[in-house]
matplotlib code that plots the C-alpha trace (Angstrom):
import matplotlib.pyplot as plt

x = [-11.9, -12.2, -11.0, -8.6, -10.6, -7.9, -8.0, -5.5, -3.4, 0.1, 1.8, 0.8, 1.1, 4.5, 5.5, 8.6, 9.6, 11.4, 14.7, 17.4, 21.1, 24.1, 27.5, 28.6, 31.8, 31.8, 35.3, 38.6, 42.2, 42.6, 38.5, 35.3, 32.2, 29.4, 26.1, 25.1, 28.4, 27.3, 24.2, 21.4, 17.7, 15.4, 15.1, 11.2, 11.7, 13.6, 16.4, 19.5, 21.6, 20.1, 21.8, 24.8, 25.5, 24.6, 27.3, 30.0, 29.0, 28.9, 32.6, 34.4, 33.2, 34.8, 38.2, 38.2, 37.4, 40.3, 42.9, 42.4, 42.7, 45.8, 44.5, 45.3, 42.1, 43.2, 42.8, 39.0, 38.5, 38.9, 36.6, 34.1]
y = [-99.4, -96.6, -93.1, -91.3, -88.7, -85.3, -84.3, -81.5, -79.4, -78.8, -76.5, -74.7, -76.1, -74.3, -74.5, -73.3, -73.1, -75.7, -74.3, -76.4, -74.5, -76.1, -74.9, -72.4, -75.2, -79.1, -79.5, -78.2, -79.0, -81.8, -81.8, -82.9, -82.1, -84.9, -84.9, -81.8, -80.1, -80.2, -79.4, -79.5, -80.8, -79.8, -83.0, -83.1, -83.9, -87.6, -87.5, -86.5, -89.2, -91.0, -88.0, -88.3, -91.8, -91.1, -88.9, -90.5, -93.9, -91.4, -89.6, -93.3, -94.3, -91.0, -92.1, -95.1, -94.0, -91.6, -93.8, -96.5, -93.5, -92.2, -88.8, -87.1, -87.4, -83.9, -82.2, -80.7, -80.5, -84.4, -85.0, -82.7]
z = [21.2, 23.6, 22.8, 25.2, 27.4, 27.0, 30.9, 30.2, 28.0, 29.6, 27.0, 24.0, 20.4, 19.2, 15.5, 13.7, 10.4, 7.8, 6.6, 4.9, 4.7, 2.8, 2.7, 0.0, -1.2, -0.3, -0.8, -0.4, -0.4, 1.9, 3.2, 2.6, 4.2, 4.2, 6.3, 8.1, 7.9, 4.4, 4.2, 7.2, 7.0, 9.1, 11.7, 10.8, 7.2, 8.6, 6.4, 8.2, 9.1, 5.6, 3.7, 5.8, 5.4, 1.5, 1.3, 3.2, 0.2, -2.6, -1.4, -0.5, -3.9, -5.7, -3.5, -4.8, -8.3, -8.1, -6.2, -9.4, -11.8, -10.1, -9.0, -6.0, -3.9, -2.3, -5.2, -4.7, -8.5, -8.5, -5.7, -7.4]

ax = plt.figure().add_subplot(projection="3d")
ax.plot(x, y, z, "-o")
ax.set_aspect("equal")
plt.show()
């Protein structure tokens, strides 16, 4: 197997920093936030739209749970 010959660098080698940010309150009367209006990941550690659909699973379970149970799933405290 030959080994690619580098002819030419176009651009320089840029780096930036990992954050993560996540909102100060998930719920409120009447909303939910799930996925990046939740909390965002930096795109390099891969697990955005994974931690998205995660949530969206883990609050449609909680509906249901608190549909059965006769809560109001507006209630934030019920949604926890």
């Amino acid at each position: 197997v030959e080994i690619p010959e580098i002819i030419e660098i176009v651009n320089k080698r840029l780096s930036f920093p990992l954050s993560t940010m996540q909102s100060s309150a998930y719920t409120q009367e009447r909303i939910a936030l799930v996925g990046d209006a939740a909390h965002t990941i930096h795109p390099m550690a891969g697990l955005g739209v994974n931690s998205g659909i995660m949530d969206s699973a883990l609050l449609a379970n909680n509906i249901i749970k608190n549909i059965k149970t006769g809560n109001d799933i507006g209630d934030p405290i019920a949604l926890g």
